[in-house]
N, C-alpha and C positions, 0 to 999 in steps of 0.2 A: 389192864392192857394199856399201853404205851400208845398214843397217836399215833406213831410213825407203822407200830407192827397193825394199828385197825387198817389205815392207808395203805398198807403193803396186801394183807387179806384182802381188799377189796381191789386190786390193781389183780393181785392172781386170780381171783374167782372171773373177773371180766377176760383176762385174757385167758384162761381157758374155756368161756362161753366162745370166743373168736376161734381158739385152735380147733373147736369141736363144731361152728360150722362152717370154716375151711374144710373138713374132714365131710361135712356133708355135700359139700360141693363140689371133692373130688370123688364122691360115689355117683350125684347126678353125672359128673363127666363119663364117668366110666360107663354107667346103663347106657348116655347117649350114642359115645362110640362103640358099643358094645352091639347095640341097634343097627349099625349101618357095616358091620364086617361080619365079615362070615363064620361059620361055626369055630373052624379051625382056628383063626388067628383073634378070637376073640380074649379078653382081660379079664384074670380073675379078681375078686374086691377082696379075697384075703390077701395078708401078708405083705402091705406096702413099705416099699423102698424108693431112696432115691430115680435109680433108672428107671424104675415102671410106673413113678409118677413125671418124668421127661416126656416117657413116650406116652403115656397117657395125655398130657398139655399140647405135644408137640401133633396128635391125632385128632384130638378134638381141634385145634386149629385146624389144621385143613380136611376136617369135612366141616367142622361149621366157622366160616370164617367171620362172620358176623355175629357170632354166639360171645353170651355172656358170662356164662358161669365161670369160663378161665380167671376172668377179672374177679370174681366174688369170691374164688380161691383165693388169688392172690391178694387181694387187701385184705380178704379174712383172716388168713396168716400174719401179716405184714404187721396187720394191728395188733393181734394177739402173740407176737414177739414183741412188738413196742413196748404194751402194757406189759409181758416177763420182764424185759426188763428195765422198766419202772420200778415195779414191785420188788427185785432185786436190790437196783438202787434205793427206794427208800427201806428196806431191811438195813442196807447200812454192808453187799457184800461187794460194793466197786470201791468202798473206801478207803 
């Protein structure tokens, strides 16, 4: 194995340790706001999408507006895109 392809495994294995607990931190979101709405308009934790993680972000903001886990989503994410594409880049598929 080539340097570049062990650097690249080890940039994907970390960003998807980041993409999966982004994904834990938009299930804490979801139980939280799930907690303070009513039966009816509550959020299922299958099957996410774009829109139903909006409004899942945009609900947990305002009922906890001082809450944290938004932020631990989003760096979660942010870093675990980073590191894909790193790991892309050093594969050798930007060039």
């Amino acid at each position: 194995m080539t340097p570049n392809l062990v650097r690249s495994l080890w940039l994907f294995l970390a960003a998807q340790t980041f993409i999966l607990l982004s994904g834990f931190a938009m299930f804490a979101m979801i139980g939280e706001v799930n907690r303070r709405t009513p039966d009816e308009q509550r959020i299922s934790y299958l099957f996410g999408h774009f829109t139903k993680y909006v409004r899942v972000v945009r609900e947990y903001r305002r009922l906890y507006p001082r809450g944290h886990l938004g932020l631990y989503f989003k760096l979660c994410f942010a870093v675990g895109l980073g590191l894909l594409v790193g790991s892309g880049w050093e594969i050798g598929l930007f060039r």
